[in-house]
N, C-alpha and C positions, 0 to 999 in steps of 0.2 A: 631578308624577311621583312615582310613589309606591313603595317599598320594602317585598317582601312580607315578610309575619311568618320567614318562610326566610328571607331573604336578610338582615334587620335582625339576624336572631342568628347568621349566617355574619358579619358585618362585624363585631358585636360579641365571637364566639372570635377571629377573626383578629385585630383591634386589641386583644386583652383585654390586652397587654404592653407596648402604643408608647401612653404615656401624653400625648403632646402631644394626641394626637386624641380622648380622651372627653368633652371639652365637647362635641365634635363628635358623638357617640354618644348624650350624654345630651340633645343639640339634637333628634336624631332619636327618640330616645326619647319625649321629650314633645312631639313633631307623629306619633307613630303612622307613622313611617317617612316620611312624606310631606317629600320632597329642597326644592321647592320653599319651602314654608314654614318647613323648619330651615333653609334660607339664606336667605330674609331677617330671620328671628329672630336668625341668630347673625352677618350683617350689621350689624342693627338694634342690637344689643349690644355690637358693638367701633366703630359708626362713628356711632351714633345715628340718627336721620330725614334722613342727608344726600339731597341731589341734584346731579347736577351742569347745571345752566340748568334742562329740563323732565326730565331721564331721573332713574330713580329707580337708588340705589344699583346692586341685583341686576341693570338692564340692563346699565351700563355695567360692572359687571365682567363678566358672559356676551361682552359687545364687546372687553373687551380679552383676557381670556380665549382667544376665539376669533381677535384677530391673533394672538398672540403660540402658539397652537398646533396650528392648523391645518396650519398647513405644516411642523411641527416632526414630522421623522420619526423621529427618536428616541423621542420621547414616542407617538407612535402606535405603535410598536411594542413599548412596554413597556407602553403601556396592552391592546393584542390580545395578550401573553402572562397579560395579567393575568386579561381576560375569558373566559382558555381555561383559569384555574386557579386561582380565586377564593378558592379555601383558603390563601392564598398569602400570608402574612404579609410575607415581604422583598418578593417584589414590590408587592404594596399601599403598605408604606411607604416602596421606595423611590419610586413615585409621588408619594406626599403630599410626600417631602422635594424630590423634586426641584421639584415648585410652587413648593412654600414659598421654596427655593433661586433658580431662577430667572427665573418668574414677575413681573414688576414690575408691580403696578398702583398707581389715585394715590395708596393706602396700604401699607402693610405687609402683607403675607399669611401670617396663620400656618400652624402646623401644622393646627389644626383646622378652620379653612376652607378650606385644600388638601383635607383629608380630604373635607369636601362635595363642594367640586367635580371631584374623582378619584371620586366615587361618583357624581355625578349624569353625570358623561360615560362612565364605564362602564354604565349604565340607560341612555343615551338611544340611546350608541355615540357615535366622534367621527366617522362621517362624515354622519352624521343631525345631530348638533351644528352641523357646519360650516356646514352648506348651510340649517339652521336660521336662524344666526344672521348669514348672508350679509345684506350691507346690499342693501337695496332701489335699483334703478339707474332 
């Protein structure tokens, strides 16, 4: 999923003052906007080659990611005000903080890996997420 040359320096005006997220900025920076590869780089960097049994980092956080937001309609609805105004510095961050906030996965989530993944579910959308990342019956 990739982040056009537009949208990589709309994210960078809008975050240029909320300083917990520029690792997250400069993650994107040097993968050329491309979301997928700056989250397992800046996975790769706070958690190292972990896995949990066969799954690789980046799945199982997308899987908890997607219990713990799916159904949360709060965050659906401050992420669809987000997508309708993307200039939008408070609500952008307050996305990422709310992650970071209350978010729990097997580790720590900071601000700048909220910021990924508040950007990669505003690009994919969260009902394309959801059903995405619906486990296989």
């Amino acid at each position: 999923m990739q982040l056009t040359e537009a949208e990589l320096l709309q994210v960078q005006q809008t975050l240029r003052d909320y300083q917990p997220s520029q690792s997250a900025i400069a993650t994107l920076n040097d993968h050329e906007g491309d979301l997928d590869a700056s989250l397992d780089a800046l996975l790769r960097s706070q958690m190292g080659q972990a896995t949990f049994g066969q799954k690789p980092l980046k799945q199982v956080t997308l899987e908890v990611l997607r219990d713990q937001l799916c159904g949360d309609e709060g965050f659906r609805q401050k992420l669809k005000e987000y997508t309708e105004k993307k200039d939008s510095a408070p609500l952008l961050t307050g996305l990422i903080i709310y992650l970071a906030s209350q978010v729990v996965l097997p580790f720590p989530i900071d601000p700048a890996l909220a910021t990924l993944a508040v950007l990669y579910l505003s690009k994919v959308g969260i009902e394309i997420f959801c059903r995405y990342t619906e486990p296989a019956q």
